[in-house]
C-alpha positions in Angstrom: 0.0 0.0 0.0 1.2 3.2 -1.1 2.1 5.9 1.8 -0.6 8.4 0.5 -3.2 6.1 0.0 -2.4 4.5 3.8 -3.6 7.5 5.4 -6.2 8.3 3.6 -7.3 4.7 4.5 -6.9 4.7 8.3 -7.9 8.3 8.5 -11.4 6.6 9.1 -10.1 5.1 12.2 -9.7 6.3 15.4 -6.9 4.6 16.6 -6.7 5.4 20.5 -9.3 4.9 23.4 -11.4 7.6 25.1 -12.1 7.2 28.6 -14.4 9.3 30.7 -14.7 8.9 34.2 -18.5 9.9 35.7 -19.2 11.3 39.5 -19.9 7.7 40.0 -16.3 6.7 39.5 -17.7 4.6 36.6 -15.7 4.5 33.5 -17.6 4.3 30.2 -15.3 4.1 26.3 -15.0 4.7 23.0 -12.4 4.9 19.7 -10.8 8.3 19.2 -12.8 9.2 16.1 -15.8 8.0 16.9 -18.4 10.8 17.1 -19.2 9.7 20.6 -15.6 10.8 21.5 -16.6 14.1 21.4 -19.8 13.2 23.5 -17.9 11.8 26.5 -14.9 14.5 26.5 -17.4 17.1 27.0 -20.3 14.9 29.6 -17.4 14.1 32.5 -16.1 15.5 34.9 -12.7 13.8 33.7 -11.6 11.8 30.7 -8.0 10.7 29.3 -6.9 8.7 26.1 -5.0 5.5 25.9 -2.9 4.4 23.0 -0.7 1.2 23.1 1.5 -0.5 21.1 2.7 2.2 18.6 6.0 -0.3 18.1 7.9 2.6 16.2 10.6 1.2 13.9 8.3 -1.9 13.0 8.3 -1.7 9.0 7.5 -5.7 8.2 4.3 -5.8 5.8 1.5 -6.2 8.3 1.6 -2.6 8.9 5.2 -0.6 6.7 3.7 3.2 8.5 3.2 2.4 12.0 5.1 6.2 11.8 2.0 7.9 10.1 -0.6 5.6 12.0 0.9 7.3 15.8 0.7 10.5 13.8 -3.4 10.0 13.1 -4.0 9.3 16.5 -2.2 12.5 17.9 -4.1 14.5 15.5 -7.5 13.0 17.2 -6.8 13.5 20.1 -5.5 17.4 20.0 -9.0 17.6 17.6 -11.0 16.7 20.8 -13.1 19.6 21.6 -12.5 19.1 25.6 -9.0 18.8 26.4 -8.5 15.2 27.9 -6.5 15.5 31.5 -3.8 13.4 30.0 -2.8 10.7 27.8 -1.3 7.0 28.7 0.6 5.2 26.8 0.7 1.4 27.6 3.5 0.5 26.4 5.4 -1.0 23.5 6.5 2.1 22.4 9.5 1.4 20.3 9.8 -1.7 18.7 13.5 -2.8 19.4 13.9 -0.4 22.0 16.3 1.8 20.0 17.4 5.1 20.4 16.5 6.4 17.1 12.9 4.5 17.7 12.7 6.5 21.1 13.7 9.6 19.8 10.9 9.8 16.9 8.3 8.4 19.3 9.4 11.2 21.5 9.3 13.9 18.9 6.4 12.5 17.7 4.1 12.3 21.2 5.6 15.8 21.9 2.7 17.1 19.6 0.1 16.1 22.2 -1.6 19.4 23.7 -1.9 17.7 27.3 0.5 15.6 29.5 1.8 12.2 28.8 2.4 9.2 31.2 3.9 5.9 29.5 4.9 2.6 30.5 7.2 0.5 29.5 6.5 -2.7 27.0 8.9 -5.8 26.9 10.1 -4.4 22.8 11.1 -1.3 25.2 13.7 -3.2 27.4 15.5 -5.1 24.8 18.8 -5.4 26.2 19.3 -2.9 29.0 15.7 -3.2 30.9 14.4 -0.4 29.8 17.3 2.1 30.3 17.3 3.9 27.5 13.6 4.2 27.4 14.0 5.8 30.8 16.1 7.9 29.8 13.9 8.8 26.5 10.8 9.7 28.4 12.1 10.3 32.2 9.4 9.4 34.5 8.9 10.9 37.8 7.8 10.0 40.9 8.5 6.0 40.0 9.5 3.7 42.5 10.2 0.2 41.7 7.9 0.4 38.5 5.2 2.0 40.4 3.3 5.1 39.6 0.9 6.7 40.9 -1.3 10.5 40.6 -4.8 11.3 41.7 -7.2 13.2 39.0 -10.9 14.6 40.2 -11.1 11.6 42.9 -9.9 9.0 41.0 -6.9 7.2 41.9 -4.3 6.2 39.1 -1.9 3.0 39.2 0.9 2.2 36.5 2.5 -0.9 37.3 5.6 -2.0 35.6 5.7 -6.1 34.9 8.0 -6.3 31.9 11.3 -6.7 33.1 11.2 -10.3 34.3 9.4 -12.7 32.8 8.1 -15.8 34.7 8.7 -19.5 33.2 6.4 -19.4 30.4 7.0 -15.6 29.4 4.2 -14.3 31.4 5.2 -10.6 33.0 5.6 -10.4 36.7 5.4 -7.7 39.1 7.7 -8.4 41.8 7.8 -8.3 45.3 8.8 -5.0 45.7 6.6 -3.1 43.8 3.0 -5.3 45.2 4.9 -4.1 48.7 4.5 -0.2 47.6 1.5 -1.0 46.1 0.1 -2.4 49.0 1.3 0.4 51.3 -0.1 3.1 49.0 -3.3 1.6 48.8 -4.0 0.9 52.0 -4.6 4.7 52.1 -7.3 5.1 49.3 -10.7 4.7 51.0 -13.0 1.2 49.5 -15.0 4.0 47.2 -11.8 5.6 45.9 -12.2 4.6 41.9 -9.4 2.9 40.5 -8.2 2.8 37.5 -4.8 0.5 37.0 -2.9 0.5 34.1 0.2 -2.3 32.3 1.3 -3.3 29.3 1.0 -7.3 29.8 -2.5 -8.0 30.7 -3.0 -8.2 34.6 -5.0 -12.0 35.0 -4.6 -15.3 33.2 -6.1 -14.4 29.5 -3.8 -17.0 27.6 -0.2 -18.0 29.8 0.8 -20.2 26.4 2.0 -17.1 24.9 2.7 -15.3 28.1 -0.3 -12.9 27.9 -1.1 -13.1 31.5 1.3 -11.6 34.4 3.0 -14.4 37.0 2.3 -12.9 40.4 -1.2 -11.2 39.3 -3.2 -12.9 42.2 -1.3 -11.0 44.7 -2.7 -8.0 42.9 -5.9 -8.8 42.3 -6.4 -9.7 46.3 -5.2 -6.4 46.7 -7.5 -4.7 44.4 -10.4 -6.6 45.6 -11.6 -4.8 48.2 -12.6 -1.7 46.4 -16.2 -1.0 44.4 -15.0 0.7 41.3 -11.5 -1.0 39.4 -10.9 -0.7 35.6 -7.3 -2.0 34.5 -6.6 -0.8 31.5 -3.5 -2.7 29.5 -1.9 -3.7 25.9 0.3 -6.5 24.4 -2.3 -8.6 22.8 -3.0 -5.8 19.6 -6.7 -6.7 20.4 -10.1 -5.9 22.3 -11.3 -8.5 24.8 -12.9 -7.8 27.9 -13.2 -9.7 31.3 -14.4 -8.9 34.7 -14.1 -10.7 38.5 -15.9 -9.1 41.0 -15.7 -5.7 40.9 -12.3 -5.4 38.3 -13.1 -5.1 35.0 -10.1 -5.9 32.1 -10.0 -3.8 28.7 -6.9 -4.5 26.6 -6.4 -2.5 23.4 -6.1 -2.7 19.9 -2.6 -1.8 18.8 -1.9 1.4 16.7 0.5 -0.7 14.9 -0.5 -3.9 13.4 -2.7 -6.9 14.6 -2.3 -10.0 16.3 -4.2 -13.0 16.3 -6.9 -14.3 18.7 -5.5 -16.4 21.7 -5.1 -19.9 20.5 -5.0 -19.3 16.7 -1.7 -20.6 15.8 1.2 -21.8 17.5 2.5 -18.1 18.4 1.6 -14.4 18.5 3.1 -13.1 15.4 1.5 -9.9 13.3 -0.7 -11.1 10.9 -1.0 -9.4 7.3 -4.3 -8.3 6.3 -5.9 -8.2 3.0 -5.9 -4.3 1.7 -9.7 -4.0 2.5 -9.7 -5.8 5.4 -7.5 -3.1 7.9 -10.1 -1.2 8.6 -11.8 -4.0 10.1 -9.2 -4.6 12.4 -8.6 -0.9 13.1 -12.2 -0.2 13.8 -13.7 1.5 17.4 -15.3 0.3 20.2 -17.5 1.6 22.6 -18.5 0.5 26.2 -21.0 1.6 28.1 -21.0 0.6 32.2 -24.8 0.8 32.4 -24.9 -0.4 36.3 -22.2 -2.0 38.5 -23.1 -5.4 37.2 -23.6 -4.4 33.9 -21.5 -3.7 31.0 -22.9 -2.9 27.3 -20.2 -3.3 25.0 -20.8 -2.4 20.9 -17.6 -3.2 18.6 -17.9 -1.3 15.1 -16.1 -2.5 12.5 -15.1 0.7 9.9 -15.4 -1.0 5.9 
């Protein structure tokens, strides 16, 4: 596909995730893009954008302008009428976590009109765990992986569980970090909204290709004990959706290329599309938390 002809193809798309947070701490969603976008920026008290898995420097056929896709989403999101109070990236920035990679992903989400907080994915810790994307983006206030911020009465977690893998390539959070974690929520009353993010999804959605984190049942006991928790992660390149109790799990499509569905094949690689078929792939979602106990989720596909 021809570089002109790309963008006009996923200018369609909205490529990024809107989430609004309500005065009941409930979280409801939809694709950057999506006309309802503009809807929730503007109805909430609070909203913010998540992108994942931008994977600058990837140039392999199942997407060759992972460059220009990272540039469509920026544009969205400065286009939102209402300002979002920040943008998170989760992770998987670069794609072989070099400089040159961080440096354009850096000049690149520079162009954002409100502040950025990343994470780091497992393509950015290739060989020095994650130093130079430290030193690319230079988080604050980051202890042991651990970050945390408070917006209009929510409470914010980024959690770090890239850096070592558990047996079967699962992430892992470590004991020092659930030991911070634990001390800093011990201080954030049962009502306190929540709203964790990762890269590497946070329960057991499919441990065969190491989508799943090691140690996350020592988070999840953790988490349990509050009404309102949305973890928000990447790393599968895909939307699927699970809930236990009171958490409920949203991973994201990637802006870069797709992956296939857990199980289909004998590994995660990215899958080439047909031409017509990206936009499927690349469409928006929308989730709607009608109740505590009930989520009403529509996926739209964009051909």
């Amino acid at each position: 596909m021809q570089r002109r002809k790309f963008i006009e193809h996923v200018g369609w798309t909205g490529l990024g995730i809107v989430w609004a947070v309500g005065g009941n701490g409930l979280l409801t969603a939809c694709q950057v893009g999506d006309q309802n976008a503009q809807k929730l920026s503007t109805a909430s008290p609070l909203s913010f954008v998540q992108i994942s898995d931008t994977h600058i420097g990837f140039k392999k056929p199942a997407n060759e302008h992972v460059t220009d896709t990272l540039q469509k989403a920026i544009d969205a999101i400065n286009a939102l009428p209402t300002p979002p109070a920040f943008v998170i990236h989760t992770g998987d920035i670069s794609h072989l976590s070099k400089p040159e990679e961080f440096d354009l992903a850096k000049q690149l989400l520079s162009q954002l009109k409100v502040p950025l907080f990343t994470l780091p994915g497992e393509h950015d810790t290739i060989g020095d765990r994650g130093k130079a994307y430290e030193e690319a983006f230079n988080r604050k206030d980051v202890k042991e992986g651990l970050q945390v911020w408070d917006r209009a009465g929510v409470h914010f977690v980024s959690l770090t569980n890239v850096l070592d893998f558990g047996a079967t390539g699962t992430g892992k959070l470590g004991e020092a970090q659930l030991d911070l974690l634990s001390k800093d929520l011990a201080a954030q009353k049962q009502d306190t909204p929540l709203v964790v993010f990762s890269h590497i999804p946070l329960y057991d959605l499919y441990p065969k290709w190491g989508w799943a984190t090691a140690d996350s049942a020592k988070l999840l006991s953790l988490l349990s004990r509050f009404v309102s928790v949305t973890v928000l992660t990447g790393h599968i390149h895909q939307v699927i959706e699970h809930s236990e109790g009171n958490i409920r799990f949203h991973t994201a499509a990637a802006t870069a290329y797709p992956l296939p569905p857990p199980g289909h094949g004998d590994q995660p690689a990215p899958v080439k599309l047909p031409e017509n078929n990206l936009l499927a792939v690349l469409g928006f979602r929308t989730v709607e938390v009608i109740s505590d106990k009930d989520t009403r989720v529509d996926q739209h596909a964009l051909l």
